[in-house]
C-alpha positions as CSV (number, residue, x, y, z in Angstrom):
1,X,-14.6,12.1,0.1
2,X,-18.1,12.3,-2.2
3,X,-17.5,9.0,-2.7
4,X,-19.9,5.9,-0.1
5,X,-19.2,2.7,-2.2
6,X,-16.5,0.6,-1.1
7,X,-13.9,-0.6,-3.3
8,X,-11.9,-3.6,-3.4
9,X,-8.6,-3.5,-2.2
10,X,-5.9,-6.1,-2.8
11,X,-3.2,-5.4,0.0
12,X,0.2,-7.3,0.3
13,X,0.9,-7.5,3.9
14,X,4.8,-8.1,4.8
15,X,3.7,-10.5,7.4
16,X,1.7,-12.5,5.1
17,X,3.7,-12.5,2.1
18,X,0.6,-12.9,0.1
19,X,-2.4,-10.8,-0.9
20,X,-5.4,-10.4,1.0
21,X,-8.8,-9.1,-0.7
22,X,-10.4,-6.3,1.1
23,X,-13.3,-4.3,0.9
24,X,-12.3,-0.5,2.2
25,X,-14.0,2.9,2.2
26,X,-12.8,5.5,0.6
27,X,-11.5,8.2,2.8
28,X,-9.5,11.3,3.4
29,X,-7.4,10.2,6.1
30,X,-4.5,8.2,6.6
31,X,-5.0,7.5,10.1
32,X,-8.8,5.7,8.8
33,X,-8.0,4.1,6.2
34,X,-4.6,2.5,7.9
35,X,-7.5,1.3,11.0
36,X,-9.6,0.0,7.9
37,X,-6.4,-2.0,6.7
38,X,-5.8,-3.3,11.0
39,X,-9.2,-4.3,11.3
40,X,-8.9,-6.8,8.7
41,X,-5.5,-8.2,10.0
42,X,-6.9,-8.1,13.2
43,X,-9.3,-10.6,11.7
44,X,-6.5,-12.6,9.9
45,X,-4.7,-13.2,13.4
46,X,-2.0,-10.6,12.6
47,X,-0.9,-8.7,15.4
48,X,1.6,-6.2,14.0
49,X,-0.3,-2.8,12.5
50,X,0.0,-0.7,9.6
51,X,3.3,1.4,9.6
52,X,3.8,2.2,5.8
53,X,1.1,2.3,3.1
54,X,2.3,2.1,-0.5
55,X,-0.1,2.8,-3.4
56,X,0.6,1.0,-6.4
57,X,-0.1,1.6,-9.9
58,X,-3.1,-0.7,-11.3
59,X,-0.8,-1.6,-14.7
60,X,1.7,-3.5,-13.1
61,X,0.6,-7.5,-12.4
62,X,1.1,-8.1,-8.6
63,X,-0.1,-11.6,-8.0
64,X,0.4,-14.0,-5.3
65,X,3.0,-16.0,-7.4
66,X,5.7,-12.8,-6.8
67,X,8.4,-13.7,-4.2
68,X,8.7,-11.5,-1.4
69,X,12.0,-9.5,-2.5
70,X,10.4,-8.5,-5.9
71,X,7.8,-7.0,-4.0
72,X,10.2,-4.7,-2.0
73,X,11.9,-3.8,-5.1
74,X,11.6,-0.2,-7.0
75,X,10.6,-1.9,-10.6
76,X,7.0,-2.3,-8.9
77,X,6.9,1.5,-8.9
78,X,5.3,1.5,-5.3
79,X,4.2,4.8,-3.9
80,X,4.7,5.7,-0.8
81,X,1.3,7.2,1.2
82,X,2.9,9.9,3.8
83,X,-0.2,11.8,5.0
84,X,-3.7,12.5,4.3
85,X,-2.7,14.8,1.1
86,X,-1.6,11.6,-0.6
87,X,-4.7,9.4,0.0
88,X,-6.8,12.0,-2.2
89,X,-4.4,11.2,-5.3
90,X,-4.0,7.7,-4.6
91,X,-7.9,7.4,-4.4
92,X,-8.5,9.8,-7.6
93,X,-5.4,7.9,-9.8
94,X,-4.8,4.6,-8.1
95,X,-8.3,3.0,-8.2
96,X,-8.7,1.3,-11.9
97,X,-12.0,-1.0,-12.3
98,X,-12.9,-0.5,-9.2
99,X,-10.0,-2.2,-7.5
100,X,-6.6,-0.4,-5.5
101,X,-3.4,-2.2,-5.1
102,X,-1.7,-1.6,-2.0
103,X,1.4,-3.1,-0.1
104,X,1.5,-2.4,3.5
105,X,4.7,-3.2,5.7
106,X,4.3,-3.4,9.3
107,X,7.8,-2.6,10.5
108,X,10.2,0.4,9.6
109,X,13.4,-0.7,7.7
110,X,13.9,2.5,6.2
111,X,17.6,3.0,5.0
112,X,16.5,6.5,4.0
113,X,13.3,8.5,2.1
114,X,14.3,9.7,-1.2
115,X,12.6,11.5,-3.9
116,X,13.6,11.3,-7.4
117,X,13.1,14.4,-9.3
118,X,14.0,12.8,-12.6
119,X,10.7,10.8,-12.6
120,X,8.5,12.4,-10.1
121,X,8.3,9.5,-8.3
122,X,8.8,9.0,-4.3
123,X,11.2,5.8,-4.4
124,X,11.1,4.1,-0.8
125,X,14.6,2.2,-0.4
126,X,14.5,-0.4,2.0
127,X,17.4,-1.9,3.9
128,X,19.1,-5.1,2.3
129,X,18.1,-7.2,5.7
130,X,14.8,-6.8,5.6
């Protein structure tokens, strides 16, 4: 990416349940921006890495009061990141005063992938046990 300045990125971990402030690079790659994301856990004392990035969309309020299961829901509108195509956008349309909302969980409870055409959104459904 053009871009050198970091940018600040408020990621809700799944093993946390809460938001962490980071500082991350921009990037083009999935792979470096998900070791961006483990080196700060990594620091935290969280063992478990990065399996699924979600972007989400800087108009929606995601502080640390939320519960868990609202933040697993679809009415958060989060995005899944599948490859290094999607960190482009996410960068370019994501970022809003500087700042990127991100949830990250760190272990697959995928029911099934789905996209919905109707809104142009990928929707990420999540087991009910998770």
């Amino acid at each position: 990416m053009s871009e050198v300045a970091q940018i600040e990125g408020r990621v809700r971990h799944s093993a946390f349940k809460k938001t962490v402030k980071v500082m991350i690079t921009p990037t083009d790659s999935l792979d470096d921006l998900k070791a961006q994301l483990n080196t700060y856990f990594e620091h935290l004392g969280e063992n478990q890495y990065t399996h699924h990035l979600f972007g989400q969309m800087p108009c929606i309020d995601l502080g640390e009061d939320r519960d868990e299961y609202a933040w697993k829901t679809a009415s958060y509108m989060p995005w899944l990141i599948r490859d290094d195509s999607d960190i482009g956008f996410m960068f370019r349309n994501m970022v809003e005063d500087n700042i990127l909302y991100m949830y990250v969980r760190s272990i697959c409870n995928c029911v099934e992938l789905k996209f919905d055409r109707k809104n142009s959104l990928e929707m990420f459904y999540l087991s009910q046990d998770s």
